[in-house]
N, C-alpha and C positions, 0 to 999 in steps of 0.2 A: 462444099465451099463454106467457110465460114465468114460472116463482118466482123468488123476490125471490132478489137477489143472482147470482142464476146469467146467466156469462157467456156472449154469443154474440159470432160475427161477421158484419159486414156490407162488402162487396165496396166498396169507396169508392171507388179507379178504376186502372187499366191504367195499370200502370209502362212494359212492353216487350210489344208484340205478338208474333205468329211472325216477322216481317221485322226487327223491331227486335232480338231474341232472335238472327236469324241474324246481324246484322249486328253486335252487341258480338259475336260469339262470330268472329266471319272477325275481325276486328279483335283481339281476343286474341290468334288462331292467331298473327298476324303478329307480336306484342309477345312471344309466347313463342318464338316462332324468334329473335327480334333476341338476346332475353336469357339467352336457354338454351342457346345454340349449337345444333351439329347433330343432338346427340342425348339428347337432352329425355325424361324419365320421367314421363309424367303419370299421377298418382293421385289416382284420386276418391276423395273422403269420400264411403260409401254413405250413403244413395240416389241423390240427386240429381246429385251433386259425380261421381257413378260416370257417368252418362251425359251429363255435361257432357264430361268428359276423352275418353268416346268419340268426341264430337264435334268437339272439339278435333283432335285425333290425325288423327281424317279429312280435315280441313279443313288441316293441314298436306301430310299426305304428296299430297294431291289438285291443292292450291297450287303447289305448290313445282314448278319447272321443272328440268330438267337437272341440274349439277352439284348444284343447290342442293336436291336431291329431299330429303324428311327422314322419316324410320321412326321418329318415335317412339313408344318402348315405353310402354305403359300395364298399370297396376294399379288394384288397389280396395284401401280398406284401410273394415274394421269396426270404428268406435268404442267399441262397446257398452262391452264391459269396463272401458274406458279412462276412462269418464265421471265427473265426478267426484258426480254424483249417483247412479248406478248403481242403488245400494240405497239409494234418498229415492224414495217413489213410483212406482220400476217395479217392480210386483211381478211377473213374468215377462218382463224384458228379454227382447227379439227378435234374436236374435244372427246376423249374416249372418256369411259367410267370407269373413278377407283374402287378396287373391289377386293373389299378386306374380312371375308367373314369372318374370324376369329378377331376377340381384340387384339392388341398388340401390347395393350397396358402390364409393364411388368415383364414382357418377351425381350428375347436376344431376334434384334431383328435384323437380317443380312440383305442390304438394298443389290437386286445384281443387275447389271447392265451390261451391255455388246461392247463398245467402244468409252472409254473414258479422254478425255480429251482438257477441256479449259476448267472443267468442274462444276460449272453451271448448272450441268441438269443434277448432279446429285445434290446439290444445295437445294435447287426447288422441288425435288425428291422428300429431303428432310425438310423441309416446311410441309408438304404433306400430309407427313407420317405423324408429325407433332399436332398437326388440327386433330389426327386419330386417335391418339394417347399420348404417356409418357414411358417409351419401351425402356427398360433394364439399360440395354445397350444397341448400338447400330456401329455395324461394321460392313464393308465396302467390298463386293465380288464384282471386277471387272473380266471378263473374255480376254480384250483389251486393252493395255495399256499404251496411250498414241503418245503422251509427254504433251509439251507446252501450257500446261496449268496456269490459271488464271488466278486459281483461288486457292486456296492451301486446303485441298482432300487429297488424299494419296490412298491406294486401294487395299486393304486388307491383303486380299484374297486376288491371281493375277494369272490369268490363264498363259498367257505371254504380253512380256514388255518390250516394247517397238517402238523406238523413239523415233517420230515422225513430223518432218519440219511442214507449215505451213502450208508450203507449195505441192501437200501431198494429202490425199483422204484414204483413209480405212473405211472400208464397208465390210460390212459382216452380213452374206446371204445364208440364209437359212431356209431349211424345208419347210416350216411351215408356213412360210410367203410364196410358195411354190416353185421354189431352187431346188438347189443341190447345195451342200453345207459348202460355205467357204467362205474364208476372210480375203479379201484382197486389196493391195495399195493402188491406189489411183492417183495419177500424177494432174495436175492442172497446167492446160495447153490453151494459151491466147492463141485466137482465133487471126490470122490477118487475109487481108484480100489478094485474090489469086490473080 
């Protein structure tokens, strides 16, 4: 039983299974080698965004044959601070660490993330990357594209586009949070008294 007004979710159906998940993501690696040249910085947006770019990164240097072998460097960068609601409702932000060993000064650096949505977090992404250095260039790898933009980014690089109204969420589970790979839409259901 739910009270009145209070929101839940309910699982509506499977975007990208684990085969579909591997298969935009081999498909990316490729789109980011064409466009990044040979030595591609990828940085996840934590959490998600962070073990996408692992996988990414893997599936490059694993790929790639002989001459064309590719070592892309990879980082993490933490929002938290950067958010422009920070202090609206988090009252103890959970603040992970950005972690950039290589500089970035001068690199093609490829931000990637799970879900893109209103823009927000890739904008306090590049405020980020900018306290770090001044990279070449910065180009945009989403998993997902949900639509409804807020702010004028639009993704590079797009594992699938999914336009998705308001009254709906994307999640994106992955193994490394202890799932099984999969995107799924979630619908939002008011709660009322039984």
């Amino acid at each position: 039983m739910s009270g009145p007004g209070k929101i839940e979710l309910r699982e509506r159906s499977t975007l990208l299974d684990r085969v579909g998940i591997a298969r935009a993501l081999k498909r990316m690696a490729s789109e980011i080698a064409e466009k990044a040249g040979p030595d591609p910085y990828l940085v996840g947006i934590r959490t998600g965004g962070a073990f996408l770019a692992n996988r990414l990164a893997e599936i490059m240097k694993n790929d790639a044959t002989g001459d064309a072998r590719m070592h892309p460097s990879v980082g993490v960068v933490d929002i938290t601070l950067y958010r422009d609601d920070v202090f609206r409702g988090m009252l103890k932000p959970e603040i992970g660490p950005t972690e950039l060993e290589d500089s970035i000064e001068g690199r093609t650096v490829v931000l990637v993330d799970d879900v893109l949505y209103t823009g927000r977090t890739v904008r306090a992404a590049m405020d980020v990357l900018v306290d770090y250095g001044r990279p070449r260039a910065i180009s945009l790898a989403v998993l997902i594209d949900r639509g409804c933009r807020e702010l004028p980014i639009a993704p590079d690089i797009v594992g699938l586009s999914n336009p998705v109204d308001r009254n709906h969420t994307v999640s994106v589970l992955l193994a490394e949070e202890g799932g099984e790979d999969r995107v799924v839409l979630l619908e939002r259901v008011t709660g009322e008294m039984a």
